[in-house]
C-alpha positions in Angstrom: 0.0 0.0 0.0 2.6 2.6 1.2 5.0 2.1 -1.8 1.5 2.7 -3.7 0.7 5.8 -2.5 4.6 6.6 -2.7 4.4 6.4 -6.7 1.0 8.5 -6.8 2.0 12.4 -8.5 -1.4 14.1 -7.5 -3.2 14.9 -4.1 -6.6 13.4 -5.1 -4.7 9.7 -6.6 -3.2 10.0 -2.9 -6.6 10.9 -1.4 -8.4 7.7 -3.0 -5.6 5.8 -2.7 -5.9 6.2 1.8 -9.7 6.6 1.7 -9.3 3.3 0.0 -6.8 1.9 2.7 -9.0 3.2 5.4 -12.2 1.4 3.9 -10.5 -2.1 4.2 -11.9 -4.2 6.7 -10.9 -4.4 10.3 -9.9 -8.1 9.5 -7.3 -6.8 7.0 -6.2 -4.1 8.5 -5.2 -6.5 11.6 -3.9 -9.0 9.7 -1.6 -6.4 7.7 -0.4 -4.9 10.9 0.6 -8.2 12.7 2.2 -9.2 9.8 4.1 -6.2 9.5 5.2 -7.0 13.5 6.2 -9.8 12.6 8.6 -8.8 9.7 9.7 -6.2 11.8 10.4 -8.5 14.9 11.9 -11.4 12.4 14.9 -8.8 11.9 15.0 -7.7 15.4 16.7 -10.7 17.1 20.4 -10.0 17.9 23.5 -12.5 17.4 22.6 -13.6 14.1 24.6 -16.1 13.2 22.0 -18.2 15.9 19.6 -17.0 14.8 15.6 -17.2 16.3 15.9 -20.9 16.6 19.2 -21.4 17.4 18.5 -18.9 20.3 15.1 -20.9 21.2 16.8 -24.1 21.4 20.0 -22.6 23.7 17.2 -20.7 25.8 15.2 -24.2 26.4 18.4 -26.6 27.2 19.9 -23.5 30.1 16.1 -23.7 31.4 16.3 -27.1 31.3 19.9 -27.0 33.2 18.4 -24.7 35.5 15.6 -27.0 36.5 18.5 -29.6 37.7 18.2 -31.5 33.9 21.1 -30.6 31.8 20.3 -32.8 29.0 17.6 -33.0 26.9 16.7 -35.1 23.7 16.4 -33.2 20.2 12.9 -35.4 20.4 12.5 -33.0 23.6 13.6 -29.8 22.2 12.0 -30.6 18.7 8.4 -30.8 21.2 8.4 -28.3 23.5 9.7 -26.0 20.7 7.0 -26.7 18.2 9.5 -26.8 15.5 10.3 -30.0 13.0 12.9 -33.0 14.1 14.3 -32.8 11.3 14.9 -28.5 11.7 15.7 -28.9 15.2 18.1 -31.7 14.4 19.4 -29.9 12.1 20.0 -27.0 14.4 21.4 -29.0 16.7 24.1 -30.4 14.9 25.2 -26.9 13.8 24.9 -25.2 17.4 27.1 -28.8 18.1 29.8 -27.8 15.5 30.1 -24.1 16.6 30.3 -25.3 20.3 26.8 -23.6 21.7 25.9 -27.3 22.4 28.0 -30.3 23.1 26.2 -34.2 22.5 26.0 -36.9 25.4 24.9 -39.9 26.2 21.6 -40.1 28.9 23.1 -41.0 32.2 20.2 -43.5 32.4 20.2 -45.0 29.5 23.9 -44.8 27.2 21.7 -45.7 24.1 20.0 -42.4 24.1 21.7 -39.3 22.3 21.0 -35.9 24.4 22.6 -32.4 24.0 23.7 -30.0 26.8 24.8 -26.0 26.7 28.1 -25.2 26.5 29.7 -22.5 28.5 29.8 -21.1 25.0 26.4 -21.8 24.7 25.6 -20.0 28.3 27.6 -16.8 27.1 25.9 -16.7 23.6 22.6 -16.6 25.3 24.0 -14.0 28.4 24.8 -11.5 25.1 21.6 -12.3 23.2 19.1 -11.8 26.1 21.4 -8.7 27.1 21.3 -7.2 23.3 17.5 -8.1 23.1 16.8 -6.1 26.4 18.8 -3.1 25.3 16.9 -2.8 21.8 13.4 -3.5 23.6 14.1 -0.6 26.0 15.0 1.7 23.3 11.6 0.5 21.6 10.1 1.2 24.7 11.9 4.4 25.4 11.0 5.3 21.5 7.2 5.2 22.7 7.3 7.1 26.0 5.7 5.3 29.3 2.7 6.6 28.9 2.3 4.9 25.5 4.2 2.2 26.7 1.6 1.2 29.0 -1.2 1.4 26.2 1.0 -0.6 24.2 0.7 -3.3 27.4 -2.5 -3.2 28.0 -4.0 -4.0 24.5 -1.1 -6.7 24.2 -2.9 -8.8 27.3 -5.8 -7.8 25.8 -5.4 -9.1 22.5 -3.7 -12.1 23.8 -6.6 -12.3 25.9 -9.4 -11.8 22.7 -7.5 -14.8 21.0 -7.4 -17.1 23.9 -10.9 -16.6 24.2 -11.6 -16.8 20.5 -10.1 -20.3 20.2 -11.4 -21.7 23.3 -15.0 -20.9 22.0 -14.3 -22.4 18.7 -12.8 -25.5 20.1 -16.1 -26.0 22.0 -18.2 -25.9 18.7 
């Protein structure tokens, strides 16, 4: 829409061109604008070269670690992820080879593979979560507090709407 209106040369092409944005549905409109979070937050994610799902997987096996369980399966990782085997395994073996993750056998049972964080791994994920809480406070800081708090508010909200939405159509 926006690089439509960009290439329009007179006021009334712009004109119709947003009267015509604005008459869209609300449907649309929400879509378009979640989908544009979503692009936006796709490039957001610091450290790169890990990228979302490398950084998911390191974030679930230190949890795990926490927890008192510092292995976990890629059968585990791939399920409480929601991701593919085959993507997580293949995400594995790379976070393996760069030495985020190292590969051992299940203390109670040697015939199971698991995977552990590294201290590597541990340090990668210190300087993610750090870099990801510095550019969300300068999002934040970008809004003001007082929008800030809006912003908040209709998050649970929505996240509330959607919950709701689903459970009521799972009923039906």
């Amino acid at each position: 829409m926006l690089q439509r209106v960009q290439k329009r040369d007179t006021v009334e092409e712009l004109y119709e061109d947003m009267m015509e944005y604005f008459q869209q549905s609300n449907a649309t409109r929400f879509f378009e604008e979640m989908e544009r979070i979503r692009r936006a937050w796709e490039g957001f994610y610091p450290l790169s070269r890990l990228g979302r799902n490398g950084i998911i997987l390191l974030g679930m096996a230190a949890i795990r670690e926490r927890r008192g369980h510092p292995y976990i399966t890629v059968g585990q990782l791939a399920h409480v992820s929601a991701l593919s085997l085959a993507g997580v395994s293949q995400k594995v073996s790379t976070l393996v080879d760069q030495g985020y993750l190292e590969r051992v056998s299940s203390p109670s049972d040697r015939r199971v593979s698991c995977v552990q964080i590294t201290e590597k791994g541990r340090g990668a994920l210190h300087e993610t979560a750090e870099a990801l809480h510095t550019r969300i406070e300068h999002v934040l800081d970008h809004l003001g507090q007082e929008r800030a708090e809006r912003l908040f508010f209709i998050m649970r909200e929505l996240s509330d709407a959607i919950y709701s939405v689903h459970k009521e159509e799972n009923r039906k």
